[in-house]
KOLMARMI-303030 format. One record per residue (C-alpha): x, y, z; residue number from 1. Coordinates in steps of 0.25 Angstrom, whole numbers. Layout:
       x       y       z    nr
       X       Y       Z   NUM
...
This chain:
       x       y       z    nr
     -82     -34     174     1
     -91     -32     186     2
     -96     -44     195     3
    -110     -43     188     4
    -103     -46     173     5
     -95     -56     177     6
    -105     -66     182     7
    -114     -62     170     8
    -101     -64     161     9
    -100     -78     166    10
    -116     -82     164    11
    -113     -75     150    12
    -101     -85     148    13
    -106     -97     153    14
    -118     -94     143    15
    -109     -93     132    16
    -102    -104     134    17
    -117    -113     136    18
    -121    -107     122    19
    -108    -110     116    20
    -108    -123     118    21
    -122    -124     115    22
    -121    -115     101    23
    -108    -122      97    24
    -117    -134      93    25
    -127    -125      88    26
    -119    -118      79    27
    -113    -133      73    28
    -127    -139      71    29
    -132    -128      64    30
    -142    -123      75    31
    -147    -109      82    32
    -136    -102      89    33
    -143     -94     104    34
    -149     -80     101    35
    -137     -72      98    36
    -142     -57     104    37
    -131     -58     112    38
    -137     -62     124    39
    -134     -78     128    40
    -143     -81     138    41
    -147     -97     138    42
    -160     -95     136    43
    -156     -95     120    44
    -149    -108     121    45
    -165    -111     123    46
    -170    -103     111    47
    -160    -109     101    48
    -165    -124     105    49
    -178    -120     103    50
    -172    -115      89    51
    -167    -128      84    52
    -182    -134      85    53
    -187    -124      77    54
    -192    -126      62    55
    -187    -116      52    56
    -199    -118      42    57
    -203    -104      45    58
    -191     -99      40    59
    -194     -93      26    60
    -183     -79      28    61
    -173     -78      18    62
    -162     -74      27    63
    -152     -72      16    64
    -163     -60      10    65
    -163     -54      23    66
    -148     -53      25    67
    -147     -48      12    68
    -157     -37      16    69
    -150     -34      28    70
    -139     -31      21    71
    -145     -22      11    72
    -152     -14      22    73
    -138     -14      31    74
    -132      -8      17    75
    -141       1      16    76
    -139       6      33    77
    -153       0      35    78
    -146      -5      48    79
    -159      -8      54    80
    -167     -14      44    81
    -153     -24      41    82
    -154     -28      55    83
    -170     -32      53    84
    -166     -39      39    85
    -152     -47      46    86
    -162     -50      60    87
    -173     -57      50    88
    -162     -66      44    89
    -155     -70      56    90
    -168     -75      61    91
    -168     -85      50    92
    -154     -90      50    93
    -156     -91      66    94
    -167    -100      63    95
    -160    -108      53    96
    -147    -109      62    97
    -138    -101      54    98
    -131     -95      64    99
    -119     -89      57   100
    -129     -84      49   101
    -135     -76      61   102
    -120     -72      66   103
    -119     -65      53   104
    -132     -58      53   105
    -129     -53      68   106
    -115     -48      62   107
    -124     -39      52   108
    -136     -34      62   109
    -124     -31      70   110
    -118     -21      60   111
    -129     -16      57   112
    -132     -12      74   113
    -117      -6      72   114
    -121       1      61   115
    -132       7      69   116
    -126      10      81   117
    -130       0      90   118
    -118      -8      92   119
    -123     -15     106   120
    -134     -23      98   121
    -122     -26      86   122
    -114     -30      97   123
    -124     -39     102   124
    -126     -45      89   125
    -112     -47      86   126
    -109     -55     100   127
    -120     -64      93   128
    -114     -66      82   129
    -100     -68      88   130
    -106     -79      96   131
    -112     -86      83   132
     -99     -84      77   133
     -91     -92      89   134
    -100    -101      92   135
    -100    -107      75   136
     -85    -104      76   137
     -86     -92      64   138
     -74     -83      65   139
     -82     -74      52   140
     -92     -73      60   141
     -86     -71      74   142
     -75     -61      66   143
     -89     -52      61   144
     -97     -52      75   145
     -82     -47      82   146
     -80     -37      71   147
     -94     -33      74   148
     -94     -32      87   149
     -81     -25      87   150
     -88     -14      80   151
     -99     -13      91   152
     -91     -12     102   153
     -84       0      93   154
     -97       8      92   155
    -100       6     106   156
     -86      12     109   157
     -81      -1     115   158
     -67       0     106   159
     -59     -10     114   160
     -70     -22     113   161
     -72     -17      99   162
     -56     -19      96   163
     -56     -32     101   164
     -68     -36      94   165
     -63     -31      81   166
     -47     -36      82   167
     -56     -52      87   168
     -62     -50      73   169
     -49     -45      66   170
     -43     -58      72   171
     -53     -69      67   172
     -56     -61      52   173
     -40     -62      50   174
     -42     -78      55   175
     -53     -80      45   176
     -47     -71      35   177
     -61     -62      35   178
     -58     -48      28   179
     -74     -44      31   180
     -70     -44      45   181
     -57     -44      46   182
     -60     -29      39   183
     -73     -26      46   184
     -64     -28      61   185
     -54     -20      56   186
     -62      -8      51   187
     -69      -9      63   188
     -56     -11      73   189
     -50       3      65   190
     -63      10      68   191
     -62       6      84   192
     -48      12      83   193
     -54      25      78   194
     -63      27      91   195
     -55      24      99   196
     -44      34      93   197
     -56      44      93   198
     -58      41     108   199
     -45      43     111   200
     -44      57     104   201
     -58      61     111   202
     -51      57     124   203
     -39      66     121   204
     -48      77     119   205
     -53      75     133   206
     -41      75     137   207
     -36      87     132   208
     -49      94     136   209
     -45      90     151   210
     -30      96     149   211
     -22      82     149   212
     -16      83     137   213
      -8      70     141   214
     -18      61     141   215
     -25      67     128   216
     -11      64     122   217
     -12      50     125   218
     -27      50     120   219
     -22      55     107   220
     -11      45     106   221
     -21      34     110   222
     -30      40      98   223
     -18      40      88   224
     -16      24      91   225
     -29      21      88   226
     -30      29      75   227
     -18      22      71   228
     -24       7      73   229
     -37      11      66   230
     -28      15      54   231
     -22       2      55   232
     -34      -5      55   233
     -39       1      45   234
     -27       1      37   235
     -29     -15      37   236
     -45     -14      32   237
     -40      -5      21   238
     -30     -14      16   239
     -42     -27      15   240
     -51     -15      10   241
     -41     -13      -3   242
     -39     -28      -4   243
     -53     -30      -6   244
     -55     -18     -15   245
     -65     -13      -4   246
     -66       3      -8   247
     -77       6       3   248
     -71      -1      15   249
     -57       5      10   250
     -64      18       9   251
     -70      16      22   252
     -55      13      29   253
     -50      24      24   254
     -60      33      29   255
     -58      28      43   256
     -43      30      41   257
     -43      44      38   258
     -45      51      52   259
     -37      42      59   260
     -25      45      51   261
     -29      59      52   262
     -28      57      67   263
     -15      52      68   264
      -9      64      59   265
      -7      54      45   266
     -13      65      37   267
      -6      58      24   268
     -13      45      27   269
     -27      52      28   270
     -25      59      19   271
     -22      47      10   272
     -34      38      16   273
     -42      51      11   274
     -39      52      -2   275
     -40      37      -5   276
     -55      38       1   277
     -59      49      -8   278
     -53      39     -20   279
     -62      26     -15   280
     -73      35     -13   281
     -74      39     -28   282
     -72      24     -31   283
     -84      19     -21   284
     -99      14     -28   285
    -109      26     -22   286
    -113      18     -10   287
    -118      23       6   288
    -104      21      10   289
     -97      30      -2   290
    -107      40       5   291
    -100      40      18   292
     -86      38      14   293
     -87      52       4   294
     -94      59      19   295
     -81      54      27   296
     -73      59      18   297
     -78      72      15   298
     -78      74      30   299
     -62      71      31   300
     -59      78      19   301
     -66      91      26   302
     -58      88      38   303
     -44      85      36   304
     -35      83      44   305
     -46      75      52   306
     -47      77      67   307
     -47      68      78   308
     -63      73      80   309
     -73      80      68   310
     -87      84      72   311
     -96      85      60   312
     -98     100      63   313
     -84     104      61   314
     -80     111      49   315
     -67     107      42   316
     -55     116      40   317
     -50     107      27   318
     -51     109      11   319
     -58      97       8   320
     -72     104       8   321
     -74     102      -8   322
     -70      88      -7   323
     -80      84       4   324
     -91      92      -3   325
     -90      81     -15   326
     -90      70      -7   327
    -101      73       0   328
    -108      77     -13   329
    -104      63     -16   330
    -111      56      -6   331
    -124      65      -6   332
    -125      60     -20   333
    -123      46     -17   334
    -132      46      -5   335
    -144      53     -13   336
    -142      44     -24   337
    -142      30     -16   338
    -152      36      -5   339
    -139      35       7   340
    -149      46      15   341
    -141      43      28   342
    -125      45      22   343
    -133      57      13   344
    -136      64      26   345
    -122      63      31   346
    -116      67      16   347
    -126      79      16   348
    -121      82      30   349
    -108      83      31   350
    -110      91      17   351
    -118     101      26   352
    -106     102      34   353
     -99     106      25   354
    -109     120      20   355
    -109     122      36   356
     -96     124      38   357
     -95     134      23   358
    -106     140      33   359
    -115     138      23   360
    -125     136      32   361
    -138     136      23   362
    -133     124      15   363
    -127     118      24   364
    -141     118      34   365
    -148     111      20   366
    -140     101      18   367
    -139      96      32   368
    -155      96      32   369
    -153      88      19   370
    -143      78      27   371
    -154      79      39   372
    -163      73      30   373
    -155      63      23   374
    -154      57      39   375
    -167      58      42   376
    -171      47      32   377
    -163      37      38   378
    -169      33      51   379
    -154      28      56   380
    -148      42      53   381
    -150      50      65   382
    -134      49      68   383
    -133      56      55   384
    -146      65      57   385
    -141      73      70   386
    -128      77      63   387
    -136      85      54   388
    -144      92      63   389
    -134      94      71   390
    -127     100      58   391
    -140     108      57   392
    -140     114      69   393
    -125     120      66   394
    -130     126      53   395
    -142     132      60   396
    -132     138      72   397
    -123     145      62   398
    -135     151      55   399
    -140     157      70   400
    -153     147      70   401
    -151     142      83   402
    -164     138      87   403
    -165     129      75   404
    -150     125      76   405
    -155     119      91   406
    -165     114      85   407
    -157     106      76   408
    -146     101      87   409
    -157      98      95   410
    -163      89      84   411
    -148      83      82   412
    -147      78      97   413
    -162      71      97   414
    -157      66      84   415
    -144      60      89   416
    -150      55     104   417
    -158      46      95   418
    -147      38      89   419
    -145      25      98   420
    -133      26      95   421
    -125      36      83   422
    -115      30      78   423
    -110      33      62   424
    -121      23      55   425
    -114      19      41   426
    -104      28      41   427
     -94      25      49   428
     -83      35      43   429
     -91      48      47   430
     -84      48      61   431
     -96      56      67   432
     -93      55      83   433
    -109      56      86   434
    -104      57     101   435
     -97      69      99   436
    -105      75      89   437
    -119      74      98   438
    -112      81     109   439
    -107      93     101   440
    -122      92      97   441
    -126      95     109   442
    -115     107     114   443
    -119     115     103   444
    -133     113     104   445
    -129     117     119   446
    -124     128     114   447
    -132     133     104   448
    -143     132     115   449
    -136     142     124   450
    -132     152     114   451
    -148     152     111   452
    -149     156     127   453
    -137     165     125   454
    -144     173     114   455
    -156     173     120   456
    -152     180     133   457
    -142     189     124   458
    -156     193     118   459
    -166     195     129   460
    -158     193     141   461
    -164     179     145   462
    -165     163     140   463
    -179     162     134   464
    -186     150     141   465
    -175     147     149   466
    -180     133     156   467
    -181     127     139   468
    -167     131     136   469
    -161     127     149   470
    -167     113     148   471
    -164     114     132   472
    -149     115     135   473
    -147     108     148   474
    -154      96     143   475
    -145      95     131   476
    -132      97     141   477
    -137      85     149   478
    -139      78     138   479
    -124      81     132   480
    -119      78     146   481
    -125      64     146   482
    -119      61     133   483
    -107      66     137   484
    -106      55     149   485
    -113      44     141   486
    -102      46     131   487
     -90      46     142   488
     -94      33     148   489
    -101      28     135   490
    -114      23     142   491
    -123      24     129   492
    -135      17     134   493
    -137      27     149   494
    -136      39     140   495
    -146      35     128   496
    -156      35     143   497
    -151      46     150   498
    -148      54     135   499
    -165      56     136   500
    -166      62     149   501
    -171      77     150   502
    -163      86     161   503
    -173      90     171   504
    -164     100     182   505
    -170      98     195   506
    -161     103     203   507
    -160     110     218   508
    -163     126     220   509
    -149     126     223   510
    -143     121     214   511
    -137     125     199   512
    -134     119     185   513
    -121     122     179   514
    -118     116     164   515
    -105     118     157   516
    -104     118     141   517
     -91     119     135   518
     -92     124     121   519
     -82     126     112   520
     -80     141     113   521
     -86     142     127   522
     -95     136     138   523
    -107     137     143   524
    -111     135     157   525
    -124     133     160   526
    -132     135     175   527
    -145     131     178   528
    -151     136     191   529
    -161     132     199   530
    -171     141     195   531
    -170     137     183   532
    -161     148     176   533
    -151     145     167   534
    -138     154     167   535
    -127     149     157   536
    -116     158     152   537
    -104     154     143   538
     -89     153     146   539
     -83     160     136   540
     -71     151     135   541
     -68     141     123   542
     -69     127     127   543
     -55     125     129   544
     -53     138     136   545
     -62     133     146   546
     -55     120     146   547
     -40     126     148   548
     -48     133     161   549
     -53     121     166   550
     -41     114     165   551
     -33     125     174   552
     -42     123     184   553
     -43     108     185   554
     -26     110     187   555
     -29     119     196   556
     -38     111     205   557
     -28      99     204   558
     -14     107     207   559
     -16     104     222   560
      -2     108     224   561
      -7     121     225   562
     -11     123     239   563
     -19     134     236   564
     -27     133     227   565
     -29     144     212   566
     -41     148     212   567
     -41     156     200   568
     -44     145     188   569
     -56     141     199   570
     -61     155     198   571
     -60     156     183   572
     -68     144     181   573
     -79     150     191   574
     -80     162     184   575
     -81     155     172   576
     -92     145     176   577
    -101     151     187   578
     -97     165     191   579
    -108     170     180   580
    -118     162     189   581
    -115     165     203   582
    -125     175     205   583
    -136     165     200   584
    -131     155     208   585
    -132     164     220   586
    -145     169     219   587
    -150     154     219   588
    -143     151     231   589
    -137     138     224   590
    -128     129     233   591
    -127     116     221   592
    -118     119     207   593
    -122     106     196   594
    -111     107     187   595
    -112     100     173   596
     -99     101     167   597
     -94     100     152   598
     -82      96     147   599
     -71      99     154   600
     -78     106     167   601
     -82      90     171   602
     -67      92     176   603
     -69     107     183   604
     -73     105     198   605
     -82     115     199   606
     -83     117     213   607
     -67     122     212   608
     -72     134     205   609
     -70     147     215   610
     -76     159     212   611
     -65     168     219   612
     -69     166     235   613
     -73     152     234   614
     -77     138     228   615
     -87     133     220   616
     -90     123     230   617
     -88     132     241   618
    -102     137     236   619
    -109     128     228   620
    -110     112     231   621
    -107     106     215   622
    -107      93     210   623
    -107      90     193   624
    -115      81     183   625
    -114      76     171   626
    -131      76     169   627
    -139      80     178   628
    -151      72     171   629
    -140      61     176   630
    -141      63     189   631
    -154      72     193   632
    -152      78     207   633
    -160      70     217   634
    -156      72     231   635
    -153      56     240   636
    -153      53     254   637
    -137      49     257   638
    -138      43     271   639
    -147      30     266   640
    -137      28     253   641
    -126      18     256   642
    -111      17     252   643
    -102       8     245   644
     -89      14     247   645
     -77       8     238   646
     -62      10     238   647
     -47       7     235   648
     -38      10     246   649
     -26       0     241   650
     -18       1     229   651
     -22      -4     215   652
     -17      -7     202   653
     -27      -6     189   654
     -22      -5     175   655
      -8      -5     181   656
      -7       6     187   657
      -6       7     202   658
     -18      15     211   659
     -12      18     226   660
     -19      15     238   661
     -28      26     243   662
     -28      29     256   663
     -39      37     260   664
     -51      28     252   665
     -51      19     265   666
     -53      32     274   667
     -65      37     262   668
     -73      25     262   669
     -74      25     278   670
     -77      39     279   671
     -87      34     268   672
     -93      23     277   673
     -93      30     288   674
    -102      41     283   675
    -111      33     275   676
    -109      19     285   677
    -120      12     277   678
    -111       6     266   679
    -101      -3     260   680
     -85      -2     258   681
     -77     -10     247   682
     -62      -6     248   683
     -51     -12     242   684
     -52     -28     237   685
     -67     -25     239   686
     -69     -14     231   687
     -70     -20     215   688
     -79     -20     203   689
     -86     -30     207   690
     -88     -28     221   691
     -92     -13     218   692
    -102     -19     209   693
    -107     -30     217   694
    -110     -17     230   695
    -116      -8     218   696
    -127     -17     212   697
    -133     -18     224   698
    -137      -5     224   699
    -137      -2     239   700
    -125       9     238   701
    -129      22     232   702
    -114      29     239   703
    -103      22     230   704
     -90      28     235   705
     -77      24     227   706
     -64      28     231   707
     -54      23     225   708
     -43      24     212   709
     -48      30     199   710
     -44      32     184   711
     -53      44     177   712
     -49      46     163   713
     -52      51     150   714
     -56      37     145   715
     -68      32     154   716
     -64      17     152   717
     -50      22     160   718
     -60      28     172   719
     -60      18     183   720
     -59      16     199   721
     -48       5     203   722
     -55      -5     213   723
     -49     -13     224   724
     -47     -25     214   725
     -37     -18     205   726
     -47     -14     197   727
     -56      -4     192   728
     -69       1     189   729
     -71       8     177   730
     -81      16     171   731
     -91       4     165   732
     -88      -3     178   733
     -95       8     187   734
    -106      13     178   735
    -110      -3     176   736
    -112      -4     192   737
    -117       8     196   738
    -128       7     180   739
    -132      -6     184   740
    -134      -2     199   741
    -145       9     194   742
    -150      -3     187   743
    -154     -10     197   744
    -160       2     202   745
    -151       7     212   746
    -143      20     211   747
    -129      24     217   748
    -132      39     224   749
    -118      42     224   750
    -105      37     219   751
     -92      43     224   752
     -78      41     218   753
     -66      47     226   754
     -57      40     216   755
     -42      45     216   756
     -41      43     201   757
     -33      47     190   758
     -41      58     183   759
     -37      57     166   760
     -50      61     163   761
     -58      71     155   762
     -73      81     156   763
     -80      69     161   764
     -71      58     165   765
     -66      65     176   766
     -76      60     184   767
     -78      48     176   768
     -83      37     186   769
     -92      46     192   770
     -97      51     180   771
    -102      37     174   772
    -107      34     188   773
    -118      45     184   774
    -119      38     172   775
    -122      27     178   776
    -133      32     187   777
    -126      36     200   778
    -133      49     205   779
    -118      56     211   780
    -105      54     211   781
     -93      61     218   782
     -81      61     212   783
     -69      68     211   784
     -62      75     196   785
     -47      72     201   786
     -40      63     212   787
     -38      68     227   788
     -30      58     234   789
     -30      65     245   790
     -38      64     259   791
     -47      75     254   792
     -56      65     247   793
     -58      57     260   794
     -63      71     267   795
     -71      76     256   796
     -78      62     253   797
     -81      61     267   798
     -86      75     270   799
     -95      73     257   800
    -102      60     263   801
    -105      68     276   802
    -110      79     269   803
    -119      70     260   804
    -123      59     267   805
    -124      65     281   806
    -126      80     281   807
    -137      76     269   808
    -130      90     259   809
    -132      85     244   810
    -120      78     238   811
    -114      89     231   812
    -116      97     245   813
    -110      88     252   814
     -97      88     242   815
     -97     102     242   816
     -97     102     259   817
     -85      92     258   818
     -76     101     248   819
     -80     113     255   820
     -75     105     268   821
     -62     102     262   822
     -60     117     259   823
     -63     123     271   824
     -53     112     276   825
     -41     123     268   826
     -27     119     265   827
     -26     109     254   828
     -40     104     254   829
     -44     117     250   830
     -37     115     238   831
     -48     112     227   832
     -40      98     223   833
     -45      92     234   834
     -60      95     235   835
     -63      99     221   836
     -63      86     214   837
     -74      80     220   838
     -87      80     212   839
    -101      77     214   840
    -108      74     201   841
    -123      70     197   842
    -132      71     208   843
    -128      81     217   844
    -139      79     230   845
């Protein structure tokens, strides 16, 4: 960890270790343990004296009444209201020191956070709890809080602190000989195993999208391993399930076992799970749980085989239609008859589904209002609420009510954005990637909003009201652009700010707007100009056409054997994108192209694209971003900003695998210091986390310049630059030092990363590192989409700081000068490997 950690992990030890011997007497003379919020400052070393002189006279709660109550209302998915019950009764037996007492309670409010997706405060609660347990020496207790913890570290998508969690539990609840937990950990561990197969498949989408078929081989392989250790764990909590005569939680293995067994093509032994479900289920008392169970399985029945991935909107290609109609019926019954009005809105939705895809569009638009309603009685239900507009919306498009279907999609996003945070709440078996199903929300609700504007020019030649519906549909690609970032590097709490900001484009008179959209059967692109106009028109190419296209351009740039260079797949791609907007473009006199890419075009240089006599870039300067709500263009003074320049010039090993010296970083940071001489070098033994850290958080360096060894892969925790200690700083590592500089308010102006890296990555890991620095707050980055190892990048870095900092062009003028330079130089600089791959993303002035 960072300098900063360590010394606070050593106050946090030495703490520890002052409240252990302290609570280890405590706990044996029967008196109060430290506040257990997780937080062990001394200062409740103070509090729990004061405690022991305390007189319990006042102390009339009937603890035992209020645990009961908790429970019932926990039962019942009053996860709320438990939690108030289980707080009102911890407070007594803290008061009359019984502190196993309080450990178990902590263990309950615990899952219920889980429950309601707030697995930060069940982790705090459970750390609590583990202390109680290890301090009074209670291996049931200490199995529970791990087991409990292990689950929160899986919602959060921490899988490898969960496993180890979840295995620590295993360990001591086979010691003790505790099925509770021993099953609990196990369900639990097989579950982790599941996300992380469903990770790995996800990751050999990307892959494939990016045309390594390699790598998503590997992915897929991974995927197959994890799926086949989830159905060995669970194979173990059947076999306690069927010992113990405990139909539901056998029920509720089986259901979990069926996809995965799908997914490694044992179609028999689904198959079989299946069929066993279906004859539990009839043996089941009517209960909430029933209820979910007969929905799973009316959806896998609708959907065998079952596929890696399955959004709610697809209709199935199976014969299982009839069979799924009676279970659903089934558990509409029993949710009307017991009042279940949050598991009656899913069973009257996914029974909608089914009249939506006969196309039986009336019916199926009145029963999803019904299943709306049902939702909307439960104020924890929003997670299920938004499905149904959302499902809404779809039934209103294919009756040609758009206006009302983007009314209905709108309704589903604001209902969604206010989740804390979605995950499936009491029905863990519905497998609803809320992720994935948000931004496929928000592509068709992009391109619902589009065809509107497409008719409406097809109509009467113009966009009524043009400034509503630009703003109407940029705002909601910003927003799916920030989501899509916020899920790459999984930084939850920056997106829930920025998720609320409103785009405002205030941009130069020269400069222009250019959205991509990829849709499945073509893509949209999108330019706003100055003037405030917006032109859009569509590719007409399906999404994989479009990505087959990329892809032969991207080789193209890279075959550098080539001495000169094919222009022809540069042109095809210019035609494509911007040929319909060059006279616009013209008549404005714009000199600055904003591209915001999707999908695959994060990989596509743009300034590479040739429009039959010359580059983009030979034209327009360009840089790319992610948001500009991110990074709003505000224009800085360079020649007061200083530099800390970093690099590796000697060889290094990291994960065993050796990085060779590079010869030209000495060369490129002088060059640096030379140009901007007011500034600080860290080369070599100098340049570690630590030490980085350390010259960051002070704030006096808005230039970080990094050159040295990088890893960009599909995977963000394998993104990384190697330092001079053998080392290397990942992801987490340079988002924590440049979000806890902003902190302290200061701000980095610029971050540069001429990394010769090993680019695995896909759409918007290619430009990992700089991408989360924009997360993180840094207002530009330039950085490059592949490796050049070459003395180019000395010249073109070099050229780019004169151009900025001492000719005073804007920074994606001054790039633009410096590939332009390179050019002109002919021969094999001329070739696009060399000066195409340098970007310059988020503020562009």
């Amino acid at each position: 960890m960072l300098g900063r950690y360590r010394t606070s992990s050593v106050r946090r030890l030495l703490k520890l270790l002052f409240l252990f011997f302290f609570t280890s007497s405590l706990c044996l003379v029967n008196l109060p343990l430290p506040h257990w919020q997780g937080r062990y400052e001394l200062a409740t070393a103070q509090l729990t004296l004061k405690s022991m002189s305390s007189h319990l006279s006042d102390v009339s709660v009937d603890a035992s009444q209020l645990l009961e109550q908790g429970n019932q209302q926990y039962d019942r998915g009053n996860f709320q209201a438990a939690i108030t019950n289980w707080e009102q009764a911890i407070a007594y037996y803290r008061r009359t020191n019984h502190w196993l007492n309080v450990g178990q309670i902590l263990i309950k409010q615990a899952q219920a956070y889980n429950s309601l997706g707030k697995p930060e405060k069940a982790i705090i609660l459970s750390e609590s709890a583990l202390q109680i347990a290890r301090v009074c020496n209670d291996d049931s207790l200490e199995a529970a809080a791990l087991g409990n913890r292990g689950e929160a570290y899986r919602l959060q998508g921490d899988y490898k602190q969960a496993i180890v969690d979840l295995k620590s539990s295993i360990k001591i609840a086979q010691v003790i000989d505790n099925s509770t937990h021993y099953n609990f950990a196990v369900n639990q561990l097989g579950s982790t195993y599941i996300s992380l197969a469903l990770l790995n498949y996800n990751r050999a989408s990307s892959a494939l999208e990016a045309g390594d078929n390699d790598e998503a081989d590997v992915f897929t392989k991974q995927g197959w391993e994890y799926d086949l250790e989830a159905l060995e764990y669970f194979n173990n909590s059947l076999n306690l399930a069927r010992k113990k005569q405990d139909r539901l939680r056998e029920i509720h293995i089986l259901l979990n076992s069926i996809p995965p067994a799908f997914r490694i093509r044992k179609s028999n032994l689904a198959i079989a799970k299946l069929k066993l479900a279906l004859q539990l289920l009839e043996r089941l008392p009517n209960s909430r749980q029933k209820v979910y169970a007969a929905i799973e399985l009316a959806h896998l029945i609708q959907f065998l085989p079952f596929k890696k991935t399955s959004f709610l909107n697809e209709c199935p290609a199976s014969q299982g239609e009839p069979q799924a109609l009676e279970l659903l019926t089934q558990a509409i019954s029993i949710s009307q008859s017991s009042h279940y009005q949050r598991a009656l809105s899913f069973a009257l939705g996914y029974l909608a589904h089914i009249y939506e895809c006969r196309q039986n569009y009336q019916q199926a638009l009145n029963i999803t209002r019904q299943a709306q309603q049902a939702a909307n009685t439960k104020l924890n239900a929003q997670d299920s609420l938004y499905l149904w507009e959302w499902q809404a919306g779809r039934i209103l498009k294919a009756q040609h009510r758009l206006v009302e279907a983007i009314a209905a999609y709108e309704q589903a996003i604001a209902t969604f954005n206010s989740i804390h945070n979605p995950i499936a709440i009491n029905h863990p078996n519905l497998h609803i990637n809320h992720n994935h199903t948000i931004e496929k929300i928000y592509r068709e609700l992009i391109a619902l909003r589009l065809n509107l504007e497409e008719s409406e020019i097809s109509q009467i030649g113009s966009i009524n009201n043009p400034r509503y519906n630009l703003n109407s549909i940029l705002n909601i690609i910003d927003a799916l652009k920030i989501r899509e970032l916020q899920k790459s590097f999984n930084q939850d709490s920056l997106f829930r700010t920025l998720g609320q900001t409103k785009l405002d484009l205030k941009i130069n008179k020269n400069t222009a707007v250019i959205w991509s959209i990829i849709q499945d059967e073509r893509t949209a692109i999108i330019v706003y100009l100055p003037n405030g106009e917006i032109k859009f028109k569509w590719i007409q190419l399906d999404s994989q056409s479009l990505k087959d296209e990329i892809n032969k351009f991207r080789i193209g740039l890279e075959k550098r054997s080539d001495i000169i260079y094919n222009r022809g797949q540069a042109q095809r791609l210019y035609d494509l994108m911007i040929r319909a907007f060059e006279k616009d473009l013209e008549s404005l006199h714009i000199k600055t192209l904003v591209f915001i890419p999707d999908g695959l075009f994060h990989s596509v240089p743009m300034g590479a694209l040739h429009n039959g006599k010359q580059f983009l870039i030979q034209k327009y300067a360009i840089t790319t971003s992610s948001s500009i709500s991110l990074t709003p263009p505000l224009p800085t003074k360079p020649k007061k900003l200083r530099v800390l320049a970093v690099g590796l010039t000697k060889d290094a090993i990291v994960d065993n695998q050796k990085y060779q010296a590079l010869i030209n970083v000495k060369k490129e940071i002088n060059q640096v210091l030379n140009i901007i001489p007011d500034g600080k070098q860290l080369l070599d033994e100098n340049f570690t986390r630590d030490r980085l850290y350390a010259e960051i958080r002070q704030g006096i360096y808005p230039i970080i310049h990094i050159a040295t060894h990088g890893e960009f892969s599909f995977i963000p925790e394998d993104t990384f630059l190697v330092t001079g200690d053998n080392d290397k700083l990942s992801v987490t590592d340079l988002y924590n030092m440049i979000h806890n500089t902003l902190s302290n308010h200061n701000s980095v102006d610029l971050l540069v990363l001429t990394a010769c890296e090993t680019a695995r990555g896909g759409n918007s890991t290619n430009l990992g590192l700089a991408s989360i620095a924009i997360l993180a707050g840094v207002k530009s980055s330039l950085a490059s989409l592949w490796a050049v190892n070459d003395a180019a990048t000395v010249t073109l870095i070099t050229n780019f700081y004169q151009n900025w900092h001492n000719l005073g062009l804007s920074k994606a003028e001054a790039l633009q000068k410096a590939q332009q330079d390179l050019i002109a130089l002919g021969k094999k600089y001329a070739h696009p490997y060399y000066w195409a791959p340098f970007i310059i993303s988020g503020n562009w002035l």
